[in-house]
C-alpha positions as CSV (number, residue, x, y, z in Angstrom):
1,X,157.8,-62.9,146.1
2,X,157.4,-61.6,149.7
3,X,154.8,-63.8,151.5
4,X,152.0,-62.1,153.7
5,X,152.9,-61.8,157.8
6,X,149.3,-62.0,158.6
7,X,146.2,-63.3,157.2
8,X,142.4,-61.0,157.2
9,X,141.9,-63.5,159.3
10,X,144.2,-63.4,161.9
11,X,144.2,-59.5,161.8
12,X,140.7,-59.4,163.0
13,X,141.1,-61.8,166.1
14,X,144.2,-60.2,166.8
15,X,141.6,-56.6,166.8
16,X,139.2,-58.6,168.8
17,X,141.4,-59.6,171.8
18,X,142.9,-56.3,172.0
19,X,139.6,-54.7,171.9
20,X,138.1,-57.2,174.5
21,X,141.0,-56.6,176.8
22,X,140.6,-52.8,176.6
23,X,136.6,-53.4,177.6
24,X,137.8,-55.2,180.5
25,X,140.5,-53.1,181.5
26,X,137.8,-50.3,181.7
27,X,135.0,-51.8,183.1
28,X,137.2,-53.4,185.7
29,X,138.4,-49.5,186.3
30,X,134.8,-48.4,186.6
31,X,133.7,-51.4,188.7
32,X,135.9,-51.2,191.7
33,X,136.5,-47.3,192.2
34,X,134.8,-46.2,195.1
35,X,131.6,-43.5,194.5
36,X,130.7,-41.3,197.4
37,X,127.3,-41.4,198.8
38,X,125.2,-40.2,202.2
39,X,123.8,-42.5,204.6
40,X,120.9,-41.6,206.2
41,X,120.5,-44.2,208.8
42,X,124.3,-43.1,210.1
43,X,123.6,-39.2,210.1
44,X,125.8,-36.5,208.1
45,X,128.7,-37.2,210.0
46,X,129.6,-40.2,208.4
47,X,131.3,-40.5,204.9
48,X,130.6,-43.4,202.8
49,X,132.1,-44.7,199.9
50,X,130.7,-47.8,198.0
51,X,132.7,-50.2,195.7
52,X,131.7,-53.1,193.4
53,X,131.4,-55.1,196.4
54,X,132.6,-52.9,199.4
55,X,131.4,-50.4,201.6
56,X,133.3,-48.7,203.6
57,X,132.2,-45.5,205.9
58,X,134.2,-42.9,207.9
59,X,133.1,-40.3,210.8
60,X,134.3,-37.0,209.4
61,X,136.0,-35.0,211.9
62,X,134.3,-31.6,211.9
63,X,137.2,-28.7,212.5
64,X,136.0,-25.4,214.5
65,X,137.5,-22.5,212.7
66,X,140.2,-21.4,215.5
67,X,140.8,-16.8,215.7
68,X,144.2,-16.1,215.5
69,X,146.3,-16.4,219.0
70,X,146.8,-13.0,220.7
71,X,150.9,-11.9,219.8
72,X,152.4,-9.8,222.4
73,X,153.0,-6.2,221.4
């Protein structure tokens, strides 16, 4: 007789854990990655990105198109 490896049991916790682990694994994903948003009080040359518990803003650096330098003929 070959004896069972794993019980209903023990199949369903083991299903449990792994789907508990993958809820974490995501949420802990979604939590921390930074979203984009405007600040008014600092003005539309600032860039701020906001984290489950961390906000950090940059100055963006606004580039003036430049016309193409004169070649000599």
């Amino acid at each position: 007789m070959i004896p069972r490896l794993w019980s209903c049991k023990e199949l369903a916790l083991i299903a449990a854990i792994v789907v508990l682990a993958c809820v974490a694994a995501y949420l802990s994903i979604r939590l921390t990655r930074p979203k984009p948003f405007a600040s008014a009080t600092l003005g539309v040359e600032w860039q701020c990105k906001q984290s489950f518990l961390v906000t950090s803003c940059h100055r963006i650096v606004h580039v003036k198109p430049v016309s193409p330098a004169r070649q000599p003929v």
